[in-house]
N, CA, C and O of each residue as an XYZ file, in Angstrom:
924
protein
N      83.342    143.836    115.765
C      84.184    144.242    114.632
C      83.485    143.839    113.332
O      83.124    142.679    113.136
N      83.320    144.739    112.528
C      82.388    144.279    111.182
C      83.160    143.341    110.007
O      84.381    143.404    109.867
N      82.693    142.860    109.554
C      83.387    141.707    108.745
C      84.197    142.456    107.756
O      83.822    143.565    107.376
N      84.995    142.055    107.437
C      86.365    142.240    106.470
C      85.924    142.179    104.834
O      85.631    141.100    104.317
N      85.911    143.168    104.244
C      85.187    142.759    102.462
C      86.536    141.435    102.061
O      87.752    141.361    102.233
N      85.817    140.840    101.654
C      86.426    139.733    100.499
C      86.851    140.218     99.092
O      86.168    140.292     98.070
N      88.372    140.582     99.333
C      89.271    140.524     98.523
C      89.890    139.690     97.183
O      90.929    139.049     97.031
N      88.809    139.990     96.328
C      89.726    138.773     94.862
C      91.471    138.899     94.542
O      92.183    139.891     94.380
N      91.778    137.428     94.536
C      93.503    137.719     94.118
C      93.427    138.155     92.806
O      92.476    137.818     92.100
N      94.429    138.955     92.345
C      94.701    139.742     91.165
C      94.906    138.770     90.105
O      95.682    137.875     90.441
N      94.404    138.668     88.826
C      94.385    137.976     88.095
C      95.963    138.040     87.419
O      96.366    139.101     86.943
N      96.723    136.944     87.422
C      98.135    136.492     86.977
C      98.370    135.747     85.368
O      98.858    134.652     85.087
N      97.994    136.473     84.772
C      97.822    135.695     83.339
C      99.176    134.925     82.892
O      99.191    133.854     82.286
N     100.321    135.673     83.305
C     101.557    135.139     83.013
C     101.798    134.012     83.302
O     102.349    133.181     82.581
N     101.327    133.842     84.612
C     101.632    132.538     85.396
C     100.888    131.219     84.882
O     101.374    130.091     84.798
N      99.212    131.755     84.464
C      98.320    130.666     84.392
C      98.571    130.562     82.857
O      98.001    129.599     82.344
N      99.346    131.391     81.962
C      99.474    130.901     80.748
C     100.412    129.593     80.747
O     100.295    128.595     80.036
N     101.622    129.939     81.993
C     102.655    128.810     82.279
C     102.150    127.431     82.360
O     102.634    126.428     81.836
N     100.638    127.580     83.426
C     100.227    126.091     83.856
C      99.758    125.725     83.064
O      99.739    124.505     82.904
N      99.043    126.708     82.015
C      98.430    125.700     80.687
C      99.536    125.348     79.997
O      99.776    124.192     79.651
N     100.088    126.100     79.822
C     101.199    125.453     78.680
C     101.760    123.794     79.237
O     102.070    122.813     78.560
N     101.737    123.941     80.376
C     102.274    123.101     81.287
C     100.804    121.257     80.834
O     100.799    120.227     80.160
N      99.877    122.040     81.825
C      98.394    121.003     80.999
C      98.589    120.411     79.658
O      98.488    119.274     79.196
N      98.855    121.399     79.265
C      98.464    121.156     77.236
C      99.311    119.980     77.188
O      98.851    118.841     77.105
N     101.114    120.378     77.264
C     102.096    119.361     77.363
C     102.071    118.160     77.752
O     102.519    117.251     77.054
N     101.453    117.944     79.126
C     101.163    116.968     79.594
C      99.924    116.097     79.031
O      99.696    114.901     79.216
N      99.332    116.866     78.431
C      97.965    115.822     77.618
C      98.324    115.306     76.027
O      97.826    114.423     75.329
N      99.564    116.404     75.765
C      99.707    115.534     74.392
C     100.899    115.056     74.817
O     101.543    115.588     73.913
N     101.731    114.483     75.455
C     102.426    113.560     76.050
C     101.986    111.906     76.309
O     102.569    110.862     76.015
N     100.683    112.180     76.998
C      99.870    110.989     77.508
C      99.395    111.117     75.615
O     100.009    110.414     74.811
N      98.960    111.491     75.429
C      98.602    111.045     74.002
C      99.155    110.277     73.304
O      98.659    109.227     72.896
N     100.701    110.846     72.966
C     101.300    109.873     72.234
C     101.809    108.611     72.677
O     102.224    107.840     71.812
N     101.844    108.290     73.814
C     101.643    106.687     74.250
C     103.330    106.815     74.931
O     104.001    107.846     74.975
N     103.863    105.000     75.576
C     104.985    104.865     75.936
C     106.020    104.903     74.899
O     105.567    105.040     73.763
N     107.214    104.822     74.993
C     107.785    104.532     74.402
C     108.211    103.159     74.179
O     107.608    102.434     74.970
N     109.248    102.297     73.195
C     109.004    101.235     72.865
C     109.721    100.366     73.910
O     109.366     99.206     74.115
N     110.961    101.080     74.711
C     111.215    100.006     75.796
C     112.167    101.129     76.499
O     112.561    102.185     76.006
N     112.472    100.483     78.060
C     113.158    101.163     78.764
C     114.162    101.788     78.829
O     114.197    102.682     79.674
N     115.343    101.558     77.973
C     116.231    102.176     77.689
C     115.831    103.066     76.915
O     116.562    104.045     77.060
N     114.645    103.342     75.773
C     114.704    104.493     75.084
C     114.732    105.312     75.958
O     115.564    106.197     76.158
N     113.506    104.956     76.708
C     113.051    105.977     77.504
C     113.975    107.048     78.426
O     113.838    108.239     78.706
N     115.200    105.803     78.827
C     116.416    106.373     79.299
C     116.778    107.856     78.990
O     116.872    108.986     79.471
N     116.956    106.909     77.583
C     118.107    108.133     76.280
C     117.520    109.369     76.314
O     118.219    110.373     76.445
N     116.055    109.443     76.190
C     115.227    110.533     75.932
C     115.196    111.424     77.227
O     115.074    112.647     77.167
N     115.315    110.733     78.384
C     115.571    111.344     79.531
C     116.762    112.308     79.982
O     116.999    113.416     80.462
N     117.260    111.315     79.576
C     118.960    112.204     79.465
C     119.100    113.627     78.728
O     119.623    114.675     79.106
N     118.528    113.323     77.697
C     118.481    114.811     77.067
C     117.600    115.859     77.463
O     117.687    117.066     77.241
N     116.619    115.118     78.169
C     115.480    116.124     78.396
C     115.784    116.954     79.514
O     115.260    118.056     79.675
N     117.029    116.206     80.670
C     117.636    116.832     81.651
C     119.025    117.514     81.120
O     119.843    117.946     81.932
N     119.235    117.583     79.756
C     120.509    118.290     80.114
C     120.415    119.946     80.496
O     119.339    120.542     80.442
N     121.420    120.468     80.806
C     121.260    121.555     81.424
C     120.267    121.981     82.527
O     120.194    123.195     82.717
N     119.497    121.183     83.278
C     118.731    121.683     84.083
C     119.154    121.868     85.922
O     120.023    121.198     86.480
N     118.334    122.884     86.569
C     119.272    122.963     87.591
C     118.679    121.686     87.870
O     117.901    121.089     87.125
N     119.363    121.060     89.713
C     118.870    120.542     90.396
C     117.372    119.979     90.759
O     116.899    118.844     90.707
N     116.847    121.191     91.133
C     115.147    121.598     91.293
C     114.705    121.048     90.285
O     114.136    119.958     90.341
N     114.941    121.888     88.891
C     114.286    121.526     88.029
C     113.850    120.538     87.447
O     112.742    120.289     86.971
N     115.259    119.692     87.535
C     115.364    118.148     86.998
C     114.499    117.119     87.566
O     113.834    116.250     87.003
N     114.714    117.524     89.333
C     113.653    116.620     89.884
C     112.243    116.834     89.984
O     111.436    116.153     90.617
N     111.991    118.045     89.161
C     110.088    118.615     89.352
C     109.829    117.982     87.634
O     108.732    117.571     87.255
N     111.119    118.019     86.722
C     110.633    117.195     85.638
C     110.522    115.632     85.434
O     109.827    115.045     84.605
N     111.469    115.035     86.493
C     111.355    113.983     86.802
C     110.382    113.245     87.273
O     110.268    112.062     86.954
N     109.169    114.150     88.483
C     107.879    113.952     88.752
C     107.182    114.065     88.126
O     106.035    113.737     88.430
N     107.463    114.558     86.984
C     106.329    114.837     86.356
C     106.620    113.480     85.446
O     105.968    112.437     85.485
N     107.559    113.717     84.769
C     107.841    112.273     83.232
C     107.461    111.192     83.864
O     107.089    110.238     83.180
N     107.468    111.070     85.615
C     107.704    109.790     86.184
C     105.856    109.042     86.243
O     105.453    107.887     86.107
N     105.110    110.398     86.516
C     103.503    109.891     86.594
C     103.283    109.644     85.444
O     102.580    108.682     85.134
N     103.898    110.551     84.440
C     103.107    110.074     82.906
C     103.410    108.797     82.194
O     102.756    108.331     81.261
N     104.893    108.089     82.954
C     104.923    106.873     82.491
C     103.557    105.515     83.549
O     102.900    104.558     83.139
N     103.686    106.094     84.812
C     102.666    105.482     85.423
C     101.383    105.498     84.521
O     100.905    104.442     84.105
N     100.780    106.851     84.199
C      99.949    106.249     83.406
C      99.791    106.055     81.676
O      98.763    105.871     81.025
N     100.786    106.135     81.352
C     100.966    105.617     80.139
C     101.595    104.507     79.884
O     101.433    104.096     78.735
N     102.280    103.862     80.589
C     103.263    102.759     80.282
C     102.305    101.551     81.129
O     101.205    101.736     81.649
N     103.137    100.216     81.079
C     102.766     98.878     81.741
C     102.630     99.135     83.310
O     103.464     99.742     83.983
N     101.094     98.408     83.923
C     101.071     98.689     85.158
C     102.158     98.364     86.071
O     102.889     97.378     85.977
N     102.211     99.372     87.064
C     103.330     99.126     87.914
C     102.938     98.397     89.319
O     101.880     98.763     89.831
N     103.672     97.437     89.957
C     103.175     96.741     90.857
C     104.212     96.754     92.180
O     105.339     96.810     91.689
N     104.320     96.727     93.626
C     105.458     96.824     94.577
C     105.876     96.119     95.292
O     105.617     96.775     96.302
N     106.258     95.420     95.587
C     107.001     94.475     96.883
C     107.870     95.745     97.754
O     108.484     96.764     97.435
N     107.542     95.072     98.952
C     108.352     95.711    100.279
C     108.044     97.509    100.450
O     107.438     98.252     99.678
N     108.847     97.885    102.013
C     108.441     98.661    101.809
C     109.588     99.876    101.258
O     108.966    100.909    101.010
N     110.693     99.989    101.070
C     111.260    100.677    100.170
C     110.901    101.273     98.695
O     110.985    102.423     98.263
N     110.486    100.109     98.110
C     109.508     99.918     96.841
C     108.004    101.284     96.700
O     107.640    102.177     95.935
N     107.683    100.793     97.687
C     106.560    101.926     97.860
C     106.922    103.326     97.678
O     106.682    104.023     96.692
N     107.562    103.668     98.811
C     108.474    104.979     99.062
C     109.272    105.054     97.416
O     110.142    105.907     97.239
N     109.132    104.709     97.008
C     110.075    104.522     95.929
C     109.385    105.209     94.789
O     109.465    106.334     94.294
N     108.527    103.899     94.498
C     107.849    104.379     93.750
C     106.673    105.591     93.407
O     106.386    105.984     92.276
N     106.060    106.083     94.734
C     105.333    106.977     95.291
C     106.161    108.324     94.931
O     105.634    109.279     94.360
N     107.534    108.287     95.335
C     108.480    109.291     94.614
C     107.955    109.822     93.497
O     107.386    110.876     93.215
N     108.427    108.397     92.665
C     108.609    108.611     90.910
C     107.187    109.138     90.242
O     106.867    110.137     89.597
N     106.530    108.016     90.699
C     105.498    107.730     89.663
C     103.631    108.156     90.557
O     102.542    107.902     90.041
N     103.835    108.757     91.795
C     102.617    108.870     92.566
C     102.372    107.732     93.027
O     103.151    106.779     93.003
N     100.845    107.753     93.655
C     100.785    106.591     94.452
C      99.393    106.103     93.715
O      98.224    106.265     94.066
N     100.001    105.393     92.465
C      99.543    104.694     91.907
C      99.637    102.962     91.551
O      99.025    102.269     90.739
N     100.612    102.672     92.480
C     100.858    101.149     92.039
C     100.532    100.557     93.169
O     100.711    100.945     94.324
N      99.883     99.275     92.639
C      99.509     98.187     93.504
C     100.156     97.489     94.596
O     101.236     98.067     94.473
N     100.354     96.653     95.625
C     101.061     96.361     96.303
C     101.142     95.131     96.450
O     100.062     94.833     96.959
N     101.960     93.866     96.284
C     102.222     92.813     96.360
C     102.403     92.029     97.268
O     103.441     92.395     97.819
N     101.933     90.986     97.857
C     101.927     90.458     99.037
C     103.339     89.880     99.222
O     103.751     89.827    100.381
N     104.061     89.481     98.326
C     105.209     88.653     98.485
C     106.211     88.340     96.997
O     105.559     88.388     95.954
N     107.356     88.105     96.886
C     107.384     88.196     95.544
C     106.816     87.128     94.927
O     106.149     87.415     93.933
N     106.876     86.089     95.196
C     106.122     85.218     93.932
C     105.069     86.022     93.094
O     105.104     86.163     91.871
N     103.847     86.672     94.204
C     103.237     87.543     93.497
C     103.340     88.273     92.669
O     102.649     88.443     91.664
N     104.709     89.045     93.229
C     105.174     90.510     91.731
C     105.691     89.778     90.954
O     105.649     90.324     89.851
N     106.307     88.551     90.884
C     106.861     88.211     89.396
C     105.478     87.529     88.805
O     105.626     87.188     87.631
N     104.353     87.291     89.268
C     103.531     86.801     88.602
C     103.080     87.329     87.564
O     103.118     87.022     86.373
N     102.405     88.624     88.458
C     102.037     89.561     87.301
C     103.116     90.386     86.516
O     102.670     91.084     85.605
N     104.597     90.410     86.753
C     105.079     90.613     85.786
C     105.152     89.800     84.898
O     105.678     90.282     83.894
N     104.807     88.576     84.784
C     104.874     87.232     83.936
C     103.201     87.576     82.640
O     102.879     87.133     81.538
N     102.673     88.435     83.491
C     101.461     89.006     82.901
C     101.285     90.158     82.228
O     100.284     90.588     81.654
N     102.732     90.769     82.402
C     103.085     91.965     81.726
C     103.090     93.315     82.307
O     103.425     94.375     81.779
N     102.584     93.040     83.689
C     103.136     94.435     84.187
C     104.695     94.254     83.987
O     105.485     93.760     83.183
N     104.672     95.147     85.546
C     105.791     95.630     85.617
C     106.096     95.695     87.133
O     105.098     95.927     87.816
N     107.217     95.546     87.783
C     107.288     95.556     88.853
C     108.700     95.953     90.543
O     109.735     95.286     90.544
N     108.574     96.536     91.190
C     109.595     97.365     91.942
C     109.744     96.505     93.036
O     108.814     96.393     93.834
N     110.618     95.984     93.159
C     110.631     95.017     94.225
C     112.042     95.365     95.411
O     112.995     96.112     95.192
N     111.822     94.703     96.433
C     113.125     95.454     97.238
C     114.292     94.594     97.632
O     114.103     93.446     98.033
N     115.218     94.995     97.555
C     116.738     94.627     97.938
C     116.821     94.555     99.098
O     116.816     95.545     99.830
N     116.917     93.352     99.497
C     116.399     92.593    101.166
C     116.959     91.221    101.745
O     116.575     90.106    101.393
N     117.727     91.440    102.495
C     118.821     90.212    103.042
C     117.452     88.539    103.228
O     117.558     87.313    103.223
N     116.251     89.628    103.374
C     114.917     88.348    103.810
C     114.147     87.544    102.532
O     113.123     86.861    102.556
N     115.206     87.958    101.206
C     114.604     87.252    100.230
C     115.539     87.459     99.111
O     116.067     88.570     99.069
N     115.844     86.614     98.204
C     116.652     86.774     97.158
C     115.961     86.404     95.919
O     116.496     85.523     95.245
N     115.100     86.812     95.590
C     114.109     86.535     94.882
C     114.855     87.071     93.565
O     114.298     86.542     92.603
N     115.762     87.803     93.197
C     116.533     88.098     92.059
C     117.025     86.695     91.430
O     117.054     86.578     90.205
N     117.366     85.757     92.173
C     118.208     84.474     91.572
C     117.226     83.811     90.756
O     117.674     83.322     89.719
N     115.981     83.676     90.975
C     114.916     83.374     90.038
C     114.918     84.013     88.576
O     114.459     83.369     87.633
N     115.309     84.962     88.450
C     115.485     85.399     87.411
C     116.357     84.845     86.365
O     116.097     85.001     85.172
N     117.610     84.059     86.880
C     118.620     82.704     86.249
C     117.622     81.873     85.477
O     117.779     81.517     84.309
N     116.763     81.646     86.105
C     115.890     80.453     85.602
C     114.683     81.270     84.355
O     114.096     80.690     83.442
N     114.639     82.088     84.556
C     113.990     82.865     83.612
C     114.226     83.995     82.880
O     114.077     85.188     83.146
N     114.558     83.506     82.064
C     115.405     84.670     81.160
C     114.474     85.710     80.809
O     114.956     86.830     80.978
N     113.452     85.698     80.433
C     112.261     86.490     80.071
C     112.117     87.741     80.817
O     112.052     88.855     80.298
N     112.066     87.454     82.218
C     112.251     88.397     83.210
C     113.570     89.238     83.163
O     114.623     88.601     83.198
N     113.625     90.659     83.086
C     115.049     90.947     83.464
C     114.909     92.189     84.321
O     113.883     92.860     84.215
N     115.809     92.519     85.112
C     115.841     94.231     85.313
C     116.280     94.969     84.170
O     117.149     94.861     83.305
N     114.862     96.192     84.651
C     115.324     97.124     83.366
C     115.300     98.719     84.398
O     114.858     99.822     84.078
N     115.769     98.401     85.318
C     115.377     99.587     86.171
C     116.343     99.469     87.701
O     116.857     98.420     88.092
N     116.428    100.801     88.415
C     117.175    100.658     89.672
C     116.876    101.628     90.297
O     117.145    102.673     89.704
N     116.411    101.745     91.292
C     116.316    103.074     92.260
C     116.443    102.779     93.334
O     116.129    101.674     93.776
N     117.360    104.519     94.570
C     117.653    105.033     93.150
C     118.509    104.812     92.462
O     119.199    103.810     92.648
N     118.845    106.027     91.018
C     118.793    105.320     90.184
C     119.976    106.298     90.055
O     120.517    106.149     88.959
N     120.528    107.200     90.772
C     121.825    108.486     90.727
C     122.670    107.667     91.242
O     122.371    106.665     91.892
N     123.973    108.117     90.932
C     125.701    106.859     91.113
C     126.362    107.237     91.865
O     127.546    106.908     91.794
N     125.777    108.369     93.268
C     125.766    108.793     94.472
C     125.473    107.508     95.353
O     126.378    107.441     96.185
N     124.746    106.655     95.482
C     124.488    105.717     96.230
C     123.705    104.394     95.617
O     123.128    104.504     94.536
N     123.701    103.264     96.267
C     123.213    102.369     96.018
C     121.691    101.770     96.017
O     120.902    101.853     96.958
N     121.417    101.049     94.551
C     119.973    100.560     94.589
C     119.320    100.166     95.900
O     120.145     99.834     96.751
N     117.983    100.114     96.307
C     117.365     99.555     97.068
C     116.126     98.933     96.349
O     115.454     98.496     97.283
N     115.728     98.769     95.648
C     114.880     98.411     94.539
C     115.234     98.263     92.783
O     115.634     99.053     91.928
N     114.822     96.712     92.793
C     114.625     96.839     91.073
C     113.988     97.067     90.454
O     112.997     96.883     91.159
N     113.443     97.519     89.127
C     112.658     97.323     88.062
C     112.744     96.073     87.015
O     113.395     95.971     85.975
N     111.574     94.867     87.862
C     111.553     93.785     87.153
C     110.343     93.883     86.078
O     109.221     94.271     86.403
N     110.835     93.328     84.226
C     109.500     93.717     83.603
C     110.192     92.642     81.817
O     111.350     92.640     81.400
N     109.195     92.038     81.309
C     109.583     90.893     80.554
C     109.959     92.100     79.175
O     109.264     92.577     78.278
N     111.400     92.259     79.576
C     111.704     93.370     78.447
C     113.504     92.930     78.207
O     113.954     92.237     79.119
N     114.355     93.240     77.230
C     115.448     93.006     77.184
C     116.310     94.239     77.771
O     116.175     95.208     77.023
N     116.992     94.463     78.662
C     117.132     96.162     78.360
C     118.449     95.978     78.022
O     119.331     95.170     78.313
N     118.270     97.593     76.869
C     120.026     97.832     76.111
C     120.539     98.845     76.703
O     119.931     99.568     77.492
N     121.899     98.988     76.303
C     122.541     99.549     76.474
C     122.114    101.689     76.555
O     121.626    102.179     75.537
N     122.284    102.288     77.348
C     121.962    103.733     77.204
C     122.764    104.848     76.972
O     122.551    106.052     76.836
N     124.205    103.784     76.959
C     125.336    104.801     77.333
C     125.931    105.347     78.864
O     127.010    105.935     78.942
N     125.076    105.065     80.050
C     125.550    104.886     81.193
C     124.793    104.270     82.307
O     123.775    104.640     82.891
N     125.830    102.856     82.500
C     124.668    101.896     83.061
C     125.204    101.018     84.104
O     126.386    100.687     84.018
N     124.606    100.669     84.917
C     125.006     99.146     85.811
C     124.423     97.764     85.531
O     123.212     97.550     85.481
N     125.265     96.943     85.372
C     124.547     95.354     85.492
C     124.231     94.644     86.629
O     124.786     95.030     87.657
N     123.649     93.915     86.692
C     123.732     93.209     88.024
C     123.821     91.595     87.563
O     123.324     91.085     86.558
N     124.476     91.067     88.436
C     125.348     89.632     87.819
C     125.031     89.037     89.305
O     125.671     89.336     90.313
N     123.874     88.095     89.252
C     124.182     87.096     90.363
C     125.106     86.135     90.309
O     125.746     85.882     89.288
N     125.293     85.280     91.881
C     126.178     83.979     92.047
C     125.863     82.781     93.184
O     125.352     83.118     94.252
N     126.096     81.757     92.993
C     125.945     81.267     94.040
C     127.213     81.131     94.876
O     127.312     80.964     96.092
N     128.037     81.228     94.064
C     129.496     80.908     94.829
C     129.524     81.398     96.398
O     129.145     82.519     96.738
N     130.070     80.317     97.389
C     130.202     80.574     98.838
C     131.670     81.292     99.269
O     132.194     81.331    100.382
N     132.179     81.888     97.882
C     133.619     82.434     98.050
C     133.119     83.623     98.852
O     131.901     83.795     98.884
N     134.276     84.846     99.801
C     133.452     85.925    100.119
C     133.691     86.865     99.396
O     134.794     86.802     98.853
N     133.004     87.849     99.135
C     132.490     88.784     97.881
C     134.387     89.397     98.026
O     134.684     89.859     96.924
N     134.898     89.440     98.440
C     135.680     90.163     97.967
C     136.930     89.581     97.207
O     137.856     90.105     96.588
N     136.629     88.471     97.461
C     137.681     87.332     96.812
C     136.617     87.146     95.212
O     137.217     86.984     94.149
N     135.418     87.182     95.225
C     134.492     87.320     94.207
C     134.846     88.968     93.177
O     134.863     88.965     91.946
N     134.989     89.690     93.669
C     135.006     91.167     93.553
C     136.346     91.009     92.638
O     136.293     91.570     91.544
N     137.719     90.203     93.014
C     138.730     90.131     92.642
C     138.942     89.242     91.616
O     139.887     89.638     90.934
N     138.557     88.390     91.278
C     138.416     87.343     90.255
C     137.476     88.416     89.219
O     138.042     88.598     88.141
N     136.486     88.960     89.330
C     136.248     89.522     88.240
C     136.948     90.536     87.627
O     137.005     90.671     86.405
N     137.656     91.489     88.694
C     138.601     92.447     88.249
C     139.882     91.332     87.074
O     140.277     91.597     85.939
N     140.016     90.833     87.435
C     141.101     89.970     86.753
C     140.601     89.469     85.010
O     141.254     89.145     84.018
N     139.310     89.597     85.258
C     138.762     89.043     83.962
C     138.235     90.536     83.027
O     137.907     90.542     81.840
N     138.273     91.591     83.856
C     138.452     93.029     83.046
C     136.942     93.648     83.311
O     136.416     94.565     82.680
N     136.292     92.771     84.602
C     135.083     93.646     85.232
C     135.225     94.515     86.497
O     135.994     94.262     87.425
N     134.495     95.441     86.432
C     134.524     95.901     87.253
C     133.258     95.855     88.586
O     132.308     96.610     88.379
N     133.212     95.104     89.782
C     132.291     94.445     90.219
C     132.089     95.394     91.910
O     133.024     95.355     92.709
N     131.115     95.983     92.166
C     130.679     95.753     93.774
C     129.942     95.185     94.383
O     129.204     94.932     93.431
N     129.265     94.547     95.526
C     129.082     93.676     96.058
C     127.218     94.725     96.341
O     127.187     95.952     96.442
N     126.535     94.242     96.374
C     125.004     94.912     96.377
C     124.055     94.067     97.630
O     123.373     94.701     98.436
N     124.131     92.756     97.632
C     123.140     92.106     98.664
C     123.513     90.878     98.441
O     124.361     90.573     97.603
N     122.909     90.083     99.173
C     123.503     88.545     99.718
C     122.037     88.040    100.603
O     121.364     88.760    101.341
N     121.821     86.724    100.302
C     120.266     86.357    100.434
C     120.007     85.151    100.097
O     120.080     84.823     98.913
N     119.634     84.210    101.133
C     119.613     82.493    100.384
C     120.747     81.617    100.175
O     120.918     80.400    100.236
N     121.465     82.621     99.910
C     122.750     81.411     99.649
C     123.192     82.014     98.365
O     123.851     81.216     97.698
N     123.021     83.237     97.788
C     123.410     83.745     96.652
C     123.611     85.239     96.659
O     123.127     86.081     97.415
N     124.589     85.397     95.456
C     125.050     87.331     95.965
C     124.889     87.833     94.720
O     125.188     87.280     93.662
N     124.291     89.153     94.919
C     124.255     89.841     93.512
C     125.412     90.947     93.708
O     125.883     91.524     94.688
N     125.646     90.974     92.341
C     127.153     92.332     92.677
C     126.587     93.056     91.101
O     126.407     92.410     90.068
N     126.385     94.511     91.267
C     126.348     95.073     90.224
C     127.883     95.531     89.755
O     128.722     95.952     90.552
N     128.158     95.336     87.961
C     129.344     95.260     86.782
C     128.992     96.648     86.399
O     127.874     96.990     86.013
N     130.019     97.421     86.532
C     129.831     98.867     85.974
C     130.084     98.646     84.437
O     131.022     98.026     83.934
N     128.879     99.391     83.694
C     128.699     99.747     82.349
C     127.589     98.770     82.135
O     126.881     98.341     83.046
N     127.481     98.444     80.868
C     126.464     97.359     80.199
C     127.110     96.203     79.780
O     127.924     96.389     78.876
N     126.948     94.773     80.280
C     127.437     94.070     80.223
C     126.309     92.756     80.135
O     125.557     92.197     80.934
N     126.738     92.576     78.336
C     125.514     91.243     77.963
C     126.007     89.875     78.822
O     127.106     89.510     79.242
N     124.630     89.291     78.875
C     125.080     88.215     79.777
C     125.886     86.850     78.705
O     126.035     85.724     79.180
N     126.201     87.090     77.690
C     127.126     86.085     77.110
C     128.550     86.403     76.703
O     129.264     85.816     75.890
N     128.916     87.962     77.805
C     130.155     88.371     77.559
C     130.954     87.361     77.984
O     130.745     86.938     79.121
N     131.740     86.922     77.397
C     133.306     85.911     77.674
C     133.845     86.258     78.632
O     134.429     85.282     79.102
N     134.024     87.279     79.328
C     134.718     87.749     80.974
C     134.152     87.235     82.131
O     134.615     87.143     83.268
N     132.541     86.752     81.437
C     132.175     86.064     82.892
C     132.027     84.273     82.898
O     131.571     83.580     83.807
N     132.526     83.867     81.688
C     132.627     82.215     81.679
C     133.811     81.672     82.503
O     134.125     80.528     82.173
N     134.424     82.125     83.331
C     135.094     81.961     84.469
C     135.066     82.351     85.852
O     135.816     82.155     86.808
N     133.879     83.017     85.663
C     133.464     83.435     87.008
C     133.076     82.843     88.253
O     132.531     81.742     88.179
N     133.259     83.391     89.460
C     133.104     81.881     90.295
C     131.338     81.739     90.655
O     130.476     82.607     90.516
N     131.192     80.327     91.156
C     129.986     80.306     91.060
C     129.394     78.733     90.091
O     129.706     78.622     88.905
N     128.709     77.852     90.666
C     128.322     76.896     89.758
C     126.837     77.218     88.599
O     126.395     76.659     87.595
N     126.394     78.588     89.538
C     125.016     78.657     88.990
C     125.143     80.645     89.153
O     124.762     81.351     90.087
N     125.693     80.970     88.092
C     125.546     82.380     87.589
C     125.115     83.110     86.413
O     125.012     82.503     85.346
N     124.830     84.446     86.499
C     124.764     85.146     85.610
C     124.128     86.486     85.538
O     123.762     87.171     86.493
N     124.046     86.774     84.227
C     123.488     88.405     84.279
C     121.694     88.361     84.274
O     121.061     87.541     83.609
N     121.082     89.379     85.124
C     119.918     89.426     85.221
C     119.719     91.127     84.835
O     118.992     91.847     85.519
N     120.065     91.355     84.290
C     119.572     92.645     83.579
C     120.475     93.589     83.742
O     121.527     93.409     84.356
N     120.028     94.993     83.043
C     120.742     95.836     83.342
C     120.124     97.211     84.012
O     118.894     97.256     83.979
N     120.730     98.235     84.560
C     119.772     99.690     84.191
C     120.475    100.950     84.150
O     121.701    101.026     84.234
N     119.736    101.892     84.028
C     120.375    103.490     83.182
C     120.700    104.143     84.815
O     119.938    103.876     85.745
N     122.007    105.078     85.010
C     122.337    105.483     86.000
C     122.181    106.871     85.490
O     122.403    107.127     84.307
N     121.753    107.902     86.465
C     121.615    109.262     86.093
C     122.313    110.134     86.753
O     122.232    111.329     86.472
């Protein structure tokens, strides 16, 4: 049978004008650098998804998510949720951490870092002791289901307009007798992980850690360790 002529695909200008437009965007994006902290970045997000379908949101989401990988503070991973996680968002560009001491190290160095929500370590309560450190991040990060990873990074994060806190405790009360004492004080609290001898419960909305609703809270050794943007 004699060989088959080689057929060129039809040249699609429409389309490849799309991907440049698409290129161009993406290079003067990385150009103009990060933004100044995580919650902007939030805000700006929010708008950038309004109206979009489904699909769309999450093919713009891959995309905003690499350009903060490489435009923003290096990103670093604990566990393996974290990975999967981040590999999502941001490609598979971040480093991998042997343990947390490690990821808070180099977040102490200014990365940045995704660590996982894990009955085998409570490495969040460290964060009490260091205020510097906070979450500024949660994934995921939709109010369909619950975090499995934080975003730990030496940043304050504010308020975005729609958010969760997360409020550790040591108290040996059980979370739901915990859950109820805060309702009483005008929070609204669910119960997230338990680890060491301490429980984190994320406070729906944004809630500074010197709000007066939680100076009665149970617990000898509590408080707020950050916050992040729910989408």
């Amino acid at each position: 049978m004699p060989p088959q002529p080689l057929i060129e695909p039809e040249a699609d200008a429409e389309r490849l004008g799309l991907d440049r437009a698409i290129a161009d965007a993406v290079r003067a994006r990385l150009a103009s650098g990060p933004r100044p902290s995580a919650d902007a970045d939030a805000i700006a997000l929010r708008q950038s998804l309004q109206g979009l379908a489904p699909a769309e949101a999450s093919t713009l989401r891959a995309v905003l998510g690499r350009i903060d990988a490489a435009a923003g503070a290096p990103l670093v991973v604990w566990g393996s949720a974290s990975q999967t996680l981040a590999a999502d968002r941001h490609g598979l560009t971040a480093r991998t951490a042997a343990d947390p001491d490690q990821a808070l190290a180099v977040v102490r160095d200014g990365a940045r870092a995704l660590m996982d929500l894990s009955p085998s370590s409570g490495w969040w309560g460290r964060l009490l002791a260091e205020p510097a450190l906070r979450v500024v991040g949660a994934l995921p990060d939709d109010r369909h289901g619950l975090p499995r990873a934080l975003v730990v990074q030496q940043a304050r994060p504010g308020p975005t307009g729609d958010d969760r806190t997360f409020w550790t405790t040591d108290s040996a009360a059980p979370s739901a007798t915990i859950v109820e004492a805060l309702a009483a004080a005008g929070l609204i609290a669910s119960p997230l992980m338990a680890a060491g001898g301490l429980k984190l419960f994320m406070l729906a909305g944004y809630v500074q850690a010197e709000d007066g609703r939680l100076s009665s809270a149970p617990g000898g050794l509590s408080g707020v360790i950050g916050a992040a943007p729910v989408f």
